[in-house]
PyMOL commands that place a pseudoatom at each C-alpha (Angstrom):
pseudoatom trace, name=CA, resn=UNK, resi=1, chain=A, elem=C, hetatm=0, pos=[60.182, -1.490, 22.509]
pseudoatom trace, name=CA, resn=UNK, resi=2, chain=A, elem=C, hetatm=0, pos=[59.406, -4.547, 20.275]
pseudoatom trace, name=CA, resn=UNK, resi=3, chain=A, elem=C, hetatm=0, pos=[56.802, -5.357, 22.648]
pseudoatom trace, name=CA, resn=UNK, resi=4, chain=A, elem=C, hetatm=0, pos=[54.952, -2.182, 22.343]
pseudoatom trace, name=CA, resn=UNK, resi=5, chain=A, elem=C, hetatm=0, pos=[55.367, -1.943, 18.660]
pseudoatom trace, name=CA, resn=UNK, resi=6, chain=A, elem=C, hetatm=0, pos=[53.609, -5.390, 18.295]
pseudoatom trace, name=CA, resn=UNK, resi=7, chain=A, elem=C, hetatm=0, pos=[51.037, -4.525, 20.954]
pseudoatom trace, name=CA, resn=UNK, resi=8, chain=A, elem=C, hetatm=0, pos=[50.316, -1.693, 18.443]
pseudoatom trace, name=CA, resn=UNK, resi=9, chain=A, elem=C, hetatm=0, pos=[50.191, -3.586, 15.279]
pseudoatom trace, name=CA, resn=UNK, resi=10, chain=A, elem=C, hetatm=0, pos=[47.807, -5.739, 17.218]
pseudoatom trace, name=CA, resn=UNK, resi=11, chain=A, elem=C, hetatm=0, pos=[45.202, -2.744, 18.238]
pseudoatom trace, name=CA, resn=UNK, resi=12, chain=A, elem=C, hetatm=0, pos=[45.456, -2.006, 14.808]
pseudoatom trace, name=CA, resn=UNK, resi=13, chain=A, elem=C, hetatm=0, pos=[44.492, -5.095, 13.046]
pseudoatom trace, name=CA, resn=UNK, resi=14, chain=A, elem=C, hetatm=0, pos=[41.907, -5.824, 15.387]
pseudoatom trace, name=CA, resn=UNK, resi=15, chain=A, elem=C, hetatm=0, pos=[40.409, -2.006, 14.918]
pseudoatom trace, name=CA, resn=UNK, resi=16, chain=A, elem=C, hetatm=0, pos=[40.821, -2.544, 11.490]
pseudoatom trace, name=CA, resn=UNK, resi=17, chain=A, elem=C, hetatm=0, pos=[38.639, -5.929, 11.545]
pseudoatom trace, name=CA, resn=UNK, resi=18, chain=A, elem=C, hetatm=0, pos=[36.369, -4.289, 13.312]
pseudoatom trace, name=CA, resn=UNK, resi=19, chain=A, elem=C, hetatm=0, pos=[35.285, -2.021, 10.902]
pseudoatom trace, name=CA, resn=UNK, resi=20, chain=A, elem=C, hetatm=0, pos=[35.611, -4.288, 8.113]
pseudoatom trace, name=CA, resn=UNK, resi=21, chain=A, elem=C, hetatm=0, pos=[33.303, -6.577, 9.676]
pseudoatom trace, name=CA, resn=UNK, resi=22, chain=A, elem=C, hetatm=0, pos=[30.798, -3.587, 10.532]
pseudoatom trace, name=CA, resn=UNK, resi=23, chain=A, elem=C, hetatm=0, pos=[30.879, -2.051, 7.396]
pseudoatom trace, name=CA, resn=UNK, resi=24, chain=A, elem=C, hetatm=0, pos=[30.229, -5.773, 5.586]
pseudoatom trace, name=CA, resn=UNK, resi=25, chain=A, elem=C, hetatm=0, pos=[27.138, -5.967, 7.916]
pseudoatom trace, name=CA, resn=UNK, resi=26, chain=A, elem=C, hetatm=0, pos=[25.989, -2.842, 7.222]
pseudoatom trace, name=CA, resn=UNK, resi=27, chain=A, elem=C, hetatm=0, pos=[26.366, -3.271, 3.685]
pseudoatom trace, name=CA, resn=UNK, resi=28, chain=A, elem=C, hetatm=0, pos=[24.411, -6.497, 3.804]
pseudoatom trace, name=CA, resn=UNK, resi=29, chain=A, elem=C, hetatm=0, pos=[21.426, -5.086, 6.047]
pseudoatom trace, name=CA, resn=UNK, resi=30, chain=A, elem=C, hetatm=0, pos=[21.753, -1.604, 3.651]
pseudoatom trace, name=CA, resn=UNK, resi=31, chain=A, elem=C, hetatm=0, pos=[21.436, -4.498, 0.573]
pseudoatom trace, name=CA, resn=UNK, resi=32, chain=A, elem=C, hetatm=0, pos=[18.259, -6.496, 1.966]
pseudoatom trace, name=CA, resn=UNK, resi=33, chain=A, elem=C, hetatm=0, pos=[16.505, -2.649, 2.457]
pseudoatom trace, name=CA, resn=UNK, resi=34, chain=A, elem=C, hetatm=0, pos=[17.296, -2.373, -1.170]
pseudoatom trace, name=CA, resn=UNK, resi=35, chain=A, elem=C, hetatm=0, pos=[16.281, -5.487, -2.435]
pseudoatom trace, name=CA, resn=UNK, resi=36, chain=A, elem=C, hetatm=0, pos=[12.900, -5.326, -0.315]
pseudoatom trace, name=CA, resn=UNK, resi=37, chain=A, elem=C, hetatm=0, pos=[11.813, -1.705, -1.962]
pseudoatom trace, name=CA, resn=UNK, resi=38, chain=A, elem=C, hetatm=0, pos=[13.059, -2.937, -5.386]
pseudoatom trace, name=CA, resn=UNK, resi=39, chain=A, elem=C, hetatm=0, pos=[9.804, -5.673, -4.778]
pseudoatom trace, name=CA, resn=UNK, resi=40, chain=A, elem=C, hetatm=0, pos=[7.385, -2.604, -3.673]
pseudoatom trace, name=CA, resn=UNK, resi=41, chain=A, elem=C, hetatm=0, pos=[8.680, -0.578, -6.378]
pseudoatom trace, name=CA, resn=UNK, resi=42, chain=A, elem=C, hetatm=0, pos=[7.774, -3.351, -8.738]
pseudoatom trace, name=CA, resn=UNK, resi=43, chain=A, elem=C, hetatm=0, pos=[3.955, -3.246, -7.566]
pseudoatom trace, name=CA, resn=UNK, resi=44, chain=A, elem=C, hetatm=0, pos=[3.454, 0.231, -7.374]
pseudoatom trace, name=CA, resn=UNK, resi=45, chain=A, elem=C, hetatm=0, pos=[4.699, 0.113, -11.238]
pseudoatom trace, name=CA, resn=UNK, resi=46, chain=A, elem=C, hetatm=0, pos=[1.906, -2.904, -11.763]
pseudoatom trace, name=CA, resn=UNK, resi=47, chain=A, elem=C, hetatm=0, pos=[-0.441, -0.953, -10.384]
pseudoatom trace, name=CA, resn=UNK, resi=48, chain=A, elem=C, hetatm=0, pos=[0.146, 2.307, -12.171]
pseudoatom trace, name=CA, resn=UNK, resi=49, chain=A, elem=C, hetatm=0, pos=[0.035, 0.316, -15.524]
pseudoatom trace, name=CA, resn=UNK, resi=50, chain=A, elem=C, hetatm=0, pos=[-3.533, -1.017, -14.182]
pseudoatom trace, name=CA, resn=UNK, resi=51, chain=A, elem=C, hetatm=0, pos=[-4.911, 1.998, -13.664]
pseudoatom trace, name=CA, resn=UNK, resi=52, chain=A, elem=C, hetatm=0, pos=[-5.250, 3.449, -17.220]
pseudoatom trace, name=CA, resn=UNK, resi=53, chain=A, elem=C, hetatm=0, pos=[-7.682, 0.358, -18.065]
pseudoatom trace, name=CA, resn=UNK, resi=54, chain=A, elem=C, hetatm=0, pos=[-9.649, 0.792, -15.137]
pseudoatom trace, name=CA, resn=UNK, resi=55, chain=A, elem=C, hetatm=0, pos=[-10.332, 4.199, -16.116]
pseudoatom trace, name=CA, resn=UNK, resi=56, chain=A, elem=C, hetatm=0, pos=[-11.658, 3.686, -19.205]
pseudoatom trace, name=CA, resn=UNK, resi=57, chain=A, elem=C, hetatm=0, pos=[-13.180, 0.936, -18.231]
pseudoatom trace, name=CA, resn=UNK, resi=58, chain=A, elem=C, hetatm=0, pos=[-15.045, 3.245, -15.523]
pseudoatom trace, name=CA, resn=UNK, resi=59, chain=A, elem=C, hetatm=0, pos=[-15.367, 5.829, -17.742]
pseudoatom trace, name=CA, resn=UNK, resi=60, chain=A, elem=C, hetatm=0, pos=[-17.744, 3.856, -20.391]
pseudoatom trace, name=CA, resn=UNK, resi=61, chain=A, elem=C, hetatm=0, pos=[-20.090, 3.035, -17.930]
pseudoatom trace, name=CA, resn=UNK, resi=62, chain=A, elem=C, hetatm=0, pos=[-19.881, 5.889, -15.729]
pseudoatom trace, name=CA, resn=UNK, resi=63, chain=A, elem=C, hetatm=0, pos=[-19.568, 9.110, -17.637]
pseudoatom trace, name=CA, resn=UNK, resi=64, chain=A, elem=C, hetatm=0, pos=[-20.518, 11.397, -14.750]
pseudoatom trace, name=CA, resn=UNK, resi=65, chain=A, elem=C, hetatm=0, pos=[-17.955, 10.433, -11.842]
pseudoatom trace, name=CA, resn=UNK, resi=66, chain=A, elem=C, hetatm=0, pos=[-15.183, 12.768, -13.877]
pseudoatom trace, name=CA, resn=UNK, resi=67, chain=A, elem=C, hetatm=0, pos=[-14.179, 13.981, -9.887]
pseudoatom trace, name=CA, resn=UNK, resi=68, chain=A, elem=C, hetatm=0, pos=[-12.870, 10.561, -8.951]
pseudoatom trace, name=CA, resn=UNK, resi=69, chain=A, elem=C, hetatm=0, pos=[-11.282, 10.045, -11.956]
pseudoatom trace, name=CA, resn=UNK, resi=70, chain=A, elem=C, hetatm=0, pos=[-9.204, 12.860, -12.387]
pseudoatom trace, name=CA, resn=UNK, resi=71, chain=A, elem=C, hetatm=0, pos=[-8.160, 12.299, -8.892]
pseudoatom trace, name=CA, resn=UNK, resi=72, chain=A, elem=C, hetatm=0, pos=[-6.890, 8.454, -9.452]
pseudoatom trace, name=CA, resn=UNK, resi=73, chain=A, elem=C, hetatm=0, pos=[-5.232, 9.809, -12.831]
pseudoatom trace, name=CA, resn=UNK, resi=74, chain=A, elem=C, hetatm=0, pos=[-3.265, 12.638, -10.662]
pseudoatom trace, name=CA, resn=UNK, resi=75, chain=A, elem=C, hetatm=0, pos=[-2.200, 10.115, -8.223]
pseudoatom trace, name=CA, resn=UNK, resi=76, chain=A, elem=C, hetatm=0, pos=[-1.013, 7.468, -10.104]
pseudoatom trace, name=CA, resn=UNK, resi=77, chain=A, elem=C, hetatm=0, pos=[1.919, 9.421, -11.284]
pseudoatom trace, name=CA, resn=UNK, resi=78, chain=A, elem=C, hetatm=0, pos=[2.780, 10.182, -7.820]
pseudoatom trace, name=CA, resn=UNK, resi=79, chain=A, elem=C, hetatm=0, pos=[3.397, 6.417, -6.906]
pseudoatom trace, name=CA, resn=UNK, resi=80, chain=A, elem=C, hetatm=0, pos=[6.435, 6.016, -9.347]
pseudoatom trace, name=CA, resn=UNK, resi=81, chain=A, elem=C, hetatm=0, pos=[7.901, 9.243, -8.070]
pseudoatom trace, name=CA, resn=UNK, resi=82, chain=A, elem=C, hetatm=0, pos=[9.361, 10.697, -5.132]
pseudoatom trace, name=CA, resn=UNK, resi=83, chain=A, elem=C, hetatm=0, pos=[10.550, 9.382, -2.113]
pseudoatom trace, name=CA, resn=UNK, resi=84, chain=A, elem=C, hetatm=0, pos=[10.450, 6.507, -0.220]
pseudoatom trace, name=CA, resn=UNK, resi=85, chain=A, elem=C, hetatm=0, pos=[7.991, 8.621, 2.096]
pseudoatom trace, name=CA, resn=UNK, resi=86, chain=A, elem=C, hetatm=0, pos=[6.260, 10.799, -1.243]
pseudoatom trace, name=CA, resn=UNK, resi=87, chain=A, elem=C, hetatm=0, pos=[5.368, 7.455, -2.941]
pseudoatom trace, name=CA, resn=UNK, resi=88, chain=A, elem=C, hetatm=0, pos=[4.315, 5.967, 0.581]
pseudoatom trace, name=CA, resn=UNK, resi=89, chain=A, elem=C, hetatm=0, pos=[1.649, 8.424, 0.798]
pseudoatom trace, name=CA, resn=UNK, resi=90, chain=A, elem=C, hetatm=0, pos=[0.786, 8.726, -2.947]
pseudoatom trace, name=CA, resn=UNK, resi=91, chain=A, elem=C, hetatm=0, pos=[0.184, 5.098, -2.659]
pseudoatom trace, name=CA, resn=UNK, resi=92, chain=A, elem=C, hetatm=0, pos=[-2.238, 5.593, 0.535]
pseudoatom trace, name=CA, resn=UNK, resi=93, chain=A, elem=C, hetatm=0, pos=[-4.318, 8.420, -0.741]
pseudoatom trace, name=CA, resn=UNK, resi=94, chain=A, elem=C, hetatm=0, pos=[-4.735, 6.229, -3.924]
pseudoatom trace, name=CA, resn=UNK, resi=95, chain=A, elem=C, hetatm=0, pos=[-5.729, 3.144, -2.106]
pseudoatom trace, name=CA, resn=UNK, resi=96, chain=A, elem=C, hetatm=0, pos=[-8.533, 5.566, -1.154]
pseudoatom trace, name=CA, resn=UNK, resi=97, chain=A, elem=C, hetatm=0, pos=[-9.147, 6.781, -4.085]
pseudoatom trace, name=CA, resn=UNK, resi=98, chain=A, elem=C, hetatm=0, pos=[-10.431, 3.131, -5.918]
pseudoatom trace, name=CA, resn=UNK, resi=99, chain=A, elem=C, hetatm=0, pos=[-12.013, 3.000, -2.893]
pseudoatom trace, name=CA, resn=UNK, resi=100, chain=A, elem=C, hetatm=0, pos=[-14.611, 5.348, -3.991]
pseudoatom trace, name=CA, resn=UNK, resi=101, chain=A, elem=C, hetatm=0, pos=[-14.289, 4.134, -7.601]
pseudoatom trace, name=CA, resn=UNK, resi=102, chain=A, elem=C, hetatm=0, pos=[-15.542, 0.893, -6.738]
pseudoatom trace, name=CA, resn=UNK, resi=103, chain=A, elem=C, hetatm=0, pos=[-18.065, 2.503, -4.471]
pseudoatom trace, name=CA, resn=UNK, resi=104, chain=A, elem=C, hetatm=0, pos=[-19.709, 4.436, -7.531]
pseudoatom trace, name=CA, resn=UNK, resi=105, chain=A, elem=C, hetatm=0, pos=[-19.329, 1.128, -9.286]
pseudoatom trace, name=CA, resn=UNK, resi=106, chain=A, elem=C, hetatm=0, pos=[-22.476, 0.447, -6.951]
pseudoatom trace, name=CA, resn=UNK, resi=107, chain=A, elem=C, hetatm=0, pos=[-24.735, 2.455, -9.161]
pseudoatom trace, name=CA, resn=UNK, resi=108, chain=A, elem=C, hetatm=0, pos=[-23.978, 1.019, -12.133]
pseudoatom trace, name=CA, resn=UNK, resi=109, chain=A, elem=C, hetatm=0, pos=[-24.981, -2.898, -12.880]
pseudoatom trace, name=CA, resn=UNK, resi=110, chain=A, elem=C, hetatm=0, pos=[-23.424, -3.007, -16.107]
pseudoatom trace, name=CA, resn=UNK, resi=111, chain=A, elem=C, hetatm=0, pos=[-20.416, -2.185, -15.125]
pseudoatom trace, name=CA, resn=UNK, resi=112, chain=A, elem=C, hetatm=0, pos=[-20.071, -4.333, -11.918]
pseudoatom trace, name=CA, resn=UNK, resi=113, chain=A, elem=C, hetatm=0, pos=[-21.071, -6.807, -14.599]
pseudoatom trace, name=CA, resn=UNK, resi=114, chain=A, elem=C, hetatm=0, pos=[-18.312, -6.235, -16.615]
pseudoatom trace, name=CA, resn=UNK, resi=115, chain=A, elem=C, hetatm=0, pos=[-15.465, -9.001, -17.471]
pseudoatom trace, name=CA, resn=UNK, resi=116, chain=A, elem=C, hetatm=0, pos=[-12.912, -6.029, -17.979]
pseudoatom trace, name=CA, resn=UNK, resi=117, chain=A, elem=C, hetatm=0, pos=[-14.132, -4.740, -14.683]
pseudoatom trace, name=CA, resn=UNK, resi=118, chain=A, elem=C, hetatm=0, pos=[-13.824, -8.081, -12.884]
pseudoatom trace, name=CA, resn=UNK, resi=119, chain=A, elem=C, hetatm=0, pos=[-10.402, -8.609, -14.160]
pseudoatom trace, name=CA, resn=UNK, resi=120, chain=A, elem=C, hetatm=0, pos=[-8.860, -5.506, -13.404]
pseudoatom trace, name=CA, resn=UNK, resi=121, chain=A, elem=C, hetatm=0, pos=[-10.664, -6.232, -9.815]
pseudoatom trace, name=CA, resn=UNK, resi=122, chain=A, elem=C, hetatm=0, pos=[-8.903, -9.089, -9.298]
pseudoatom trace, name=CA, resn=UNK, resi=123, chain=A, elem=C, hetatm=0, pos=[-5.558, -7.503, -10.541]
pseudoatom trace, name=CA, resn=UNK, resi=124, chain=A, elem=C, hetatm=0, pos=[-5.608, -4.728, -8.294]
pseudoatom trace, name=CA, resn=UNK, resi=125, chain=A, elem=C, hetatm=0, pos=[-6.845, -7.019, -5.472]
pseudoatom trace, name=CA, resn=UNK, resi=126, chain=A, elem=C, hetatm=0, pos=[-3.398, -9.350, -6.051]
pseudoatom trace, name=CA, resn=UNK, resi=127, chain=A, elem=C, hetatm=0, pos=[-1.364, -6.178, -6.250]
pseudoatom trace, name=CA, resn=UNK, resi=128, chain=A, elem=C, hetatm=0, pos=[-2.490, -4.863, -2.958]
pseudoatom trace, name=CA, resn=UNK, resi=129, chain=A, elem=C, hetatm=0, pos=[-1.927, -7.905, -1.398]
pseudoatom trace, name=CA, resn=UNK, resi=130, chain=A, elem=C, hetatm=0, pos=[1.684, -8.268, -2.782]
pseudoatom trace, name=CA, resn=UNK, resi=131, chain=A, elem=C, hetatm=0, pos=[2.302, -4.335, -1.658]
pseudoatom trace, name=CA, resn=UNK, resi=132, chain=A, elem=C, hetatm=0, pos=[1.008, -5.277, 1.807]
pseudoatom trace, name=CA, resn=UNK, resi=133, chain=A, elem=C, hetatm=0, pos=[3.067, -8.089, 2.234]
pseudoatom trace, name=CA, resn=UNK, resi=134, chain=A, elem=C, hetatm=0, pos=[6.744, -6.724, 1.063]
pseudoatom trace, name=CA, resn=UNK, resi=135, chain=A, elem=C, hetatm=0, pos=[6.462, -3.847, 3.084]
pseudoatom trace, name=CA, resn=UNK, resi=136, chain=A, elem=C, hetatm=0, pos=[5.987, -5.979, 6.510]
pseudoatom trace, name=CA, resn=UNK, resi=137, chain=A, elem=C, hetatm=0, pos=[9.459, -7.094, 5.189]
pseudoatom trace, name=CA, resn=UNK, resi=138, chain=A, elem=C, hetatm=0, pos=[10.810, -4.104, 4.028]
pseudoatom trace, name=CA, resn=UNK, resi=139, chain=A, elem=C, hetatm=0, pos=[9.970, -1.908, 7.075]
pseudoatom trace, name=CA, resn=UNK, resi=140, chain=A, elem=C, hetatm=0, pos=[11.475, -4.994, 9.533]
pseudoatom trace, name=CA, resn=UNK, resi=141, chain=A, elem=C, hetatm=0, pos=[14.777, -4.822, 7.202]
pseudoatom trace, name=CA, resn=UNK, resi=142, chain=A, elem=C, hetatm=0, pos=[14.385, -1.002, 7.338]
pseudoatom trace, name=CA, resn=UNK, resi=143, chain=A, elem=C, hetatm=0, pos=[14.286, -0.879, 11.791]
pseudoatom trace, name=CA, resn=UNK, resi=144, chain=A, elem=C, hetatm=0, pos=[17.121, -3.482, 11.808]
pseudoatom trace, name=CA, resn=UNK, resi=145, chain=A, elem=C, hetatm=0, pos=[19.233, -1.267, 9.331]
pseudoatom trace, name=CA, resn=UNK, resi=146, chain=A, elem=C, hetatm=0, pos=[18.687, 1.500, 10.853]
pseudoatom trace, name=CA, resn=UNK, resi=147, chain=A, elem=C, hetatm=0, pos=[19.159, 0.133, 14.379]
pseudoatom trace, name=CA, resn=UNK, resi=148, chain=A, elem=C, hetatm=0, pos=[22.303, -1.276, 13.478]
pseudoatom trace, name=CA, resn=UNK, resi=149, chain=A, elem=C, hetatm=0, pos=[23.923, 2.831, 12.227]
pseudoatom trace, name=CA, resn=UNK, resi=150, chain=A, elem=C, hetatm=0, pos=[22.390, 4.655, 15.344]
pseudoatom trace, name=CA, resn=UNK, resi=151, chain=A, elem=C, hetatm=0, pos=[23.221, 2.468, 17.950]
pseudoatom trace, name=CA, resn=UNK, resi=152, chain=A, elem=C, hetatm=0, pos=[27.204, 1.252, 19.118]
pseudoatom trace, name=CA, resn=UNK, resi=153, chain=A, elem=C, hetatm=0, pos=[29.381, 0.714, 17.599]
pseudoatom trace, name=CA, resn=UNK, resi=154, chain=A, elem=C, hetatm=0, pos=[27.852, 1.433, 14.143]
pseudoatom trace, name=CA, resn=UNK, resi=155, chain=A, elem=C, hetatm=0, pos=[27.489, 5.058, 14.810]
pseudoatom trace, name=CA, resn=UNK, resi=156, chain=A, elem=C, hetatm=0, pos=[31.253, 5.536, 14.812]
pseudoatom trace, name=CA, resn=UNK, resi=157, chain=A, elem=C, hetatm=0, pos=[31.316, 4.383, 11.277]
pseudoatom trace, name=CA, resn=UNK, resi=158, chain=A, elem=C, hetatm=0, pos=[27.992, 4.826, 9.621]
pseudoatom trace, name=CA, resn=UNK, resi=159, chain=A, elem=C, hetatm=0, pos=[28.147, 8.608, 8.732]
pseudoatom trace, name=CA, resn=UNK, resi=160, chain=A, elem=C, hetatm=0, pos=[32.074, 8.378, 7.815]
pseudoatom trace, name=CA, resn=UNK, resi=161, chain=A, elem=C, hetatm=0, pos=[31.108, 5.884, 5.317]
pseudoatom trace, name=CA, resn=UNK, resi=162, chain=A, elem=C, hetatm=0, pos=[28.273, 6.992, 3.953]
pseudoatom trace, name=CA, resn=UNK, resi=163, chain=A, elem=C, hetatm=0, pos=[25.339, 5.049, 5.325]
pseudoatom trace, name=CA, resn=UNK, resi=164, chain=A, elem=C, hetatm=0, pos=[22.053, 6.687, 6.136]
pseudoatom trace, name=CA, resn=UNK, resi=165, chain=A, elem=C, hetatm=0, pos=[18.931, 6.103, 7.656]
pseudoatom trace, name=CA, resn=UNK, resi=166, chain=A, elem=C, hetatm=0, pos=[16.391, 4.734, 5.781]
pseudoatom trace, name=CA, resn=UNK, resi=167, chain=A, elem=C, hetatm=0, pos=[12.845, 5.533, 5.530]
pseudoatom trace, name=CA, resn=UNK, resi=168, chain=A, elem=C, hetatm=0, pos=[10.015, 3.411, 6.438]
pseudoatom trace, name=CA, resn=UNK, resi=169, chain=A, elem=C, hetatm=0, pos=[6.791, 2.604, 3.854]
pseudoatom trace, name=CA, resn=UNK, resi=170, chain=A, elem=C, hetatm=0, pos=[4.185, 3.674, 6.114]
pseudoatom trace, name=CA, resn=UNK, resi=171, chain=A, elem=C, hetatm=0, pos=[0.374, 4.027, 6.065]
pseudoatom trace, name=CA, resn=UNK, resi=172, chain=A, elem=C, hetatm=0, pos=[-1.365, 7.399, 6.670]
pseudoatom trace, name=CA, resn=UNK, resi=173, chain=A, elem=C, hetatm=0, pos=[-4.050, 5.580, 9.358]
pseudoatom trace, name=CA, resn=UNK, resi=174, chain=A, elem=C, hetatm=0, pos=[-5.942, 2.558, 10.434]
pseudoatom trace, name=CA, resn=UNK, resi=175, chain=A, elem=C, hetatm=0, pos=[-8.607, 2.763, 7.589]
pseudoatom trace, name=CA, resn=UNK, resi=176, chain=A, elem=C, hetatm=0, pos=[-5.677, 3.151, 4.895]
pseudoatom trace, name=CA, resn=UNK, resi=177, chain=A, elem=C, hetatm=0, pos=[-4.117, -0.155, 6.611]
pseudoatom trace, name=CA, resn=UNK, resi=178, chain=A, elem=C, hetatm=0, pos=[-6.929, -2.138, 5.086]
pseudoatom trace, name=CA, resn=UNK, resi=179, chain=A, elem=C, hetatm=0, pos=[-6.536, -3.428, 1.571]
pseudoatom trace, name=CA, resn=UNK, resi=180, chain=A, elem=C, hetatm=0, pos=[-8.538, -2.074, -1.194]
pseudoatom trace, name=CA, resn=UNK, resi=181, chain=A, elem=C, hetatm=0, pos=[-11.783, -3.770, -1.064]
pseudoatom trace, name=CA, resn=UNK, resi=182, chain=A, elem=C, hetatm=0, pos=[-12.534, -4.921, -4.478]
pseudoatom trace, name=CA, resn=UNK, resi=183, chain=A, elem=C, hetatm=0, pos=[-14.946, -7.764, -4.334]
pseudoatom trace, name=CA, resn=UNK, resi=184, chain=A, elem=C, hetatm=0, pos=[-18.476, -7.029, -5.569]
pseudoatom trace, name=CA, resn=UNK, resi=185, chain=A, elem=C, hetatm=0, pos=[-19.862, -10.994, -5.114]
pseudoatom trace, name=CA, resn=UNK, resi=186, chain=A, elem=C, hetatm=0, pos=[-22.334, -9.823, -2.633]
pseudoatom trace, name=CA, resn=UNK, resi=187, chain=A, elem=C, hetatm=0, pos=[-23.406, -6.386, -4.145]
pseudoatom trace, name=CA, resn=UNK, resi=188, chain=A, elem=C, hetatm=0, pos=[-26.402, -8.305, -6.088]
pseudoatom trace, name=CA, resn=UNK, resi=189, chain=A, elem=C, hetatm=0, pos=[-27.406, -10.390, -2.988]
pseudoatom trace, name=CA, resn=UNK, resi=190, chain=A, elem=C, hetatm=0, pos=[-27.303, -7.027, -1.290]
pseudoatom trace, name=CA, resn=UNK, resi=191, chain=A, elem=C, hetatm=0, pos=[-29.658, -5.702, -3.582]
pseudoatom trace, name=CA, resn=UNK, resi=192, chain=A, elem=C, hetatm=0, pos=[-32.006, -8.576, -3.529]
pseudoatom trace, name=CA, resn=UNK, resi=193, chain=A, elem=C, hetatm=0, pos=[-32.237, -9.043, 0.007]
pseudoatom trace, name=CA, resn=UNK, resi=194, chain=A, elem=C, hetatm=0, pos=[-33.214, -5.370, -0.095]
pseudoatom trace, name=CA, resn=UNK, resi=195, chain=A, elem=C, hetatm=0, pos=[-36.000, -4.434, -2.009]
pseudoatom trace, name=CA, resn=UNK, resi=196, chain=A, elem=C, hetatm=0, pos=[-38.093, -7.082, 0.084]
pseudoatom trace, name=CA, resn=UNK, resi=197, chain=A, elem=C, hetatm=0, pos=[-37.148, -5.356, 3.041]
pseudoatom trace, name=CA, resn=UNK, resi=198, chain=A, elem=C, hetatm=0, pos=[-37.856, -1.563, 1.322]
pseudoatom trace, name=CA, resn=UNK, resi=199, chain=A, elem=C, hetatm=0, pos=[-41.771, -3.840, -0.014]
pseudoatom trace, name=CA, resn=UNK, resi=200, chain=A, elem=C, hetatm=0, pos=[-42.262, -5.203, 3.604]
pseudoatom trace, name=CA, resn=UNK, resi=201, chain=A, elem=C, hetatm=0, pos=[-41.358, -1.318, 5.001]
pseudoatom trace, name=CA, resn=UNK, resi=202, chain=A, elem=C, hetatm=0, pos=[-43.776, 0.119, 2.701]
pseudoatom trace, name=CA, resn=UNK, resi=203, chain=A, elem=C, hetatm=0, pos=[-46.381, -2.846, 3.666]
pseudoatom trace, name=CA, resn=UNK, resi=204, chain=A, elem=C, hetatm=0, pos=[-46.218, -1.768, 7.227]
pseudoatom trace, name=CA, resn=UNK, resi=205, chain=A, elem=C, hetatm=0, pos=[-47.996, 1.556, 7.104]
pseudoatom trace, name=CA, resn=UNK, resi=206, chain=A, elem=C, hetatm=0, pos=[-50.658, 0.500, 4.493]
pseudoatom trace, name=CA, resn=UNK, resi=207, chain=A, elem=C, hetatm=0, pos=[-51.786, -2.009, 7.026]
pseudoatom trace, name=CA, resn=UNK, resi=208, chain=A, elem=C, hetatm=0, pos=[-51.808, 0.090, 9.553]
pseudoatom trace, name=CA, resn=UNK, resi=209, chain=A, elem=C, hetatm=0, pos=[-53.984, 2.705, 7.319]
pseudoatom trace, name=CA, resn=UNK, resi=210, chain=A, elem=C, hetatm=0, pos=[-56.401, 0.174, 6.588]
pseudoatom trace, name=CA, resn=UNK, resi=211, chain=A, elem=C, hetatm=0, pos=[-56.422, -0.255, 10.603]
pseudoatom trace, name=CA, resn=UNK, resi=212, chain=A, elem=C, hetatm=0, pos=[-57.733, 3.037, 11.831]
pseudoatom trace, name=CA, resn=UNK, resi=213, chain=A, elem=C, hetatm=0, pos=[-60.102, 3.031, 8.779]
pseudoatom trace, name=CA, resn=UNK, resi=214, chain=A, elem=C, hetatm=0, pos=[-62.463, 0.029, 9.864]
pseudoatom trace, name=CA, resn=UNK, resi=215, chain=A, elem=C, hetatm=0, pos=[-62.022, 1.944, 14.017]
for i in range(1, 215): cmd.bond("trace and resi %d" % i, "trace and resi %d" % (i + 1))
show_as sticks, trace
zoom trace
């Protein structure tokens, strides 16, 4: 009887341990998910207090892209709200957003020109980079975590104690997998190297005029 009783003790303890020592991993890989979001979170903040400048900044020099801006302005409230998977999106459709802000920014010399501009370009560049960069971490943490609460032995324990699965930071598509492109070094050589193209185009039928005049 002795025998059994300690045989019994001992499934005990070693149940016991077991858990202990899945719920401390659990907690840790739970903790790491945490602590990688808390770094996105951080950059989507940066970037939301960015984007008021840039939009006066845009709005000095262009007066007549109102559509764009209204739409960056609607978005950036969305990237410090939400979900994991609300803010994941917010953050993509905004991504396209400057997109087309620095697009229009095409049109207008001055404004390429300007140090503000430039500044805030570089800003937003180092900010994108940052958010690309913790959330190849954070989604690896985030597929290990969850692996860990749907797979044996985990799954006996996870729900019980309260751990659930975590979402991932995910972009919309392939073109919203690109960072925002926010370097306008090569805009002017752009232009340069094409108005003698647009003179030589124009050069071509003239010639060609004064051709099948002197037939």
């Amino acid at each position: 009887m002795s025998i059994l009783l300690y045989a019994v003790i001992g499934v005990v303890v070693i149940v016991v341990l077991a858990v202990v020592a899945i719920f401390n991993g659990l907690i840790s890989k739970r903790n790491r998910v945490q602590d990688a979001w808390a770094q996105i979170d951080v950059q989507l903040k940066r970037r939301y207090d960015l984007i008021p400048n840039l939009i006066e900044t845009v709005k000095g020099y262009a007066k007549y892209e109102k559509g764009v801006l209204t739409q960056v302005t609607q978005l950036r409230s969305a990237i410090v709200t939400g979900s994991v998977q609300d803010k994941a999106e917010a953050n993509n459709k905004l991504s396209q957003s400057l997109k087309s802000i620095f697009a229009v920014a095409e049109s207008y010399p001055d404004l390429k020109a300007s140090d503000t501009f430039k500044n805030l370009q570089e800003q937003l560049s180092d900010t994108e980079d940052k958010i690309s960069f913790v959330r190849t971490s954070y989604n690896d943490y985030v597929l290990d975590y969850n692996n860990d609460i749907q797979q044996f032995p985990g799954m006996l324990f996870a729900q019980p104690l309260g751990f659930k699965k975590a979402d991932f930071f995910q972009t919309a598509g392939e073109a919203e997998r690109q960072p925002v492109k926010v370097d306008f070094g090569d805009l002017g050589a752009s232009d340069s190297q094409a108005a003698p193209k647009a003179q030589k185009a124009q050069g071509k039928p003239a010639a060609k005029k004064g051709a099948a005049q002197k037939q």
